[in-house]
C-alpha positions in Angstrom: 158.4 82.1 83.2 161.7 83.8 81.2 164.9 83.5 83.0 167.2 86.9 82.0 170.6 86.1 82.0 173.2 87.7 84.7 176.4 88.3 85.2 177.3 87.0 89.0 180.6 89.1 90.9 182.9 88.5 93.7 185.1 90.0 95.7 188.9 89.5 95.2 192.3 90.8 96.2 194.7 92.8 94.8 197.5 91.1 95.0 200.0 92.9 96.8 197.7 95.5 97.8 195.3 95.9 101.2 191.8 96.2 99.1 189.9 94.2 97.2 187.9 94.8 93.9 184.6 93.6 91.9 185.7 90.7 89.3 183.2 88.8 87.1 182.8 85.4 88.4 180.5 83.5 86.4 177.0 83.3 84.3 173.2 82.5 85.4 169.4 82.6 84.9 168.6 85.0 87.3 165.0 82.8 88.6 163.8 85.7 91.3 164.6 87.5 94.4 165.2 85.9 97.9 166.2 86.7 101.5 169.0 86.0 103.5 170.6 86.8 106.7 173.5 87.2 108.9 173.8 86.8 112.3 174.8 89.6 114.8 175.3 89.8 118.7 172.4 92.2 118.6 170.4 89.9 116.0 169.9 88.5 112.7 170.6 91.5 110.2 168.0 90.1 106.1 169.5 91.3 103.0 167.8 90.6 99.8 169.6 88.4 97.3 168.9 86.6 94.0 168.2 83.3 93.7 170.7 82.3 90.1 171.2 79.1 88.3 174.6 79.0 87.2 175.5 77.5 84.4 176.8 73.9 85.5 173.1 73.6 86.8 174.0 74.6 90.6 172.0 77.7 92.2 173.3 80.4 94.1 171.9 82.8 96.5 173.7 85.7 95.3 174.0 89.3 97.2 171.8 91.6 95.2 174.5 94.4 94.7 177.2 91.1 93.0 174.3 90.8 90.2 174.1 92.7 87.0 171.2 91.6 84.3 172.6 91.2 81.1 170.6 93.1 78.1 
């Protein structure tokens, strides 16, 4: 199997501001895509996610929309 390789984003604040904004965070091997889940009062609410070995050899289980594939 060929890992692509992805750029992996978080979430940070502007400082001195009251919103936040998309900054790179690292690079992976994107593997394949996963599930995960938050819970709620009314329930557990699955999101899909991808499963990424970063490049220190640790793996994520990153949000799908924090991914982009690298060309």
């Amino acid at each position: 199997m060929i890992s692509r390789k992805v750029k992996i984003f978080e979430w940070k604040r502007v400082e001195g501001e009251a919103h936040y904004e998309k900054v790179k965070s690292g690079v992976g091997l994107f593997h394949q895509w996963g599930m995960d889940y938050e819970e709620f009062e009314s329930g557990p609410g699955n999101y899909s996610t991808a499963i990424v070995e970063m490049e220190d050899g640790t793996v994520q289980n990153v949000h799908c929309s924090m991914v982009q594939f690298i060309l």
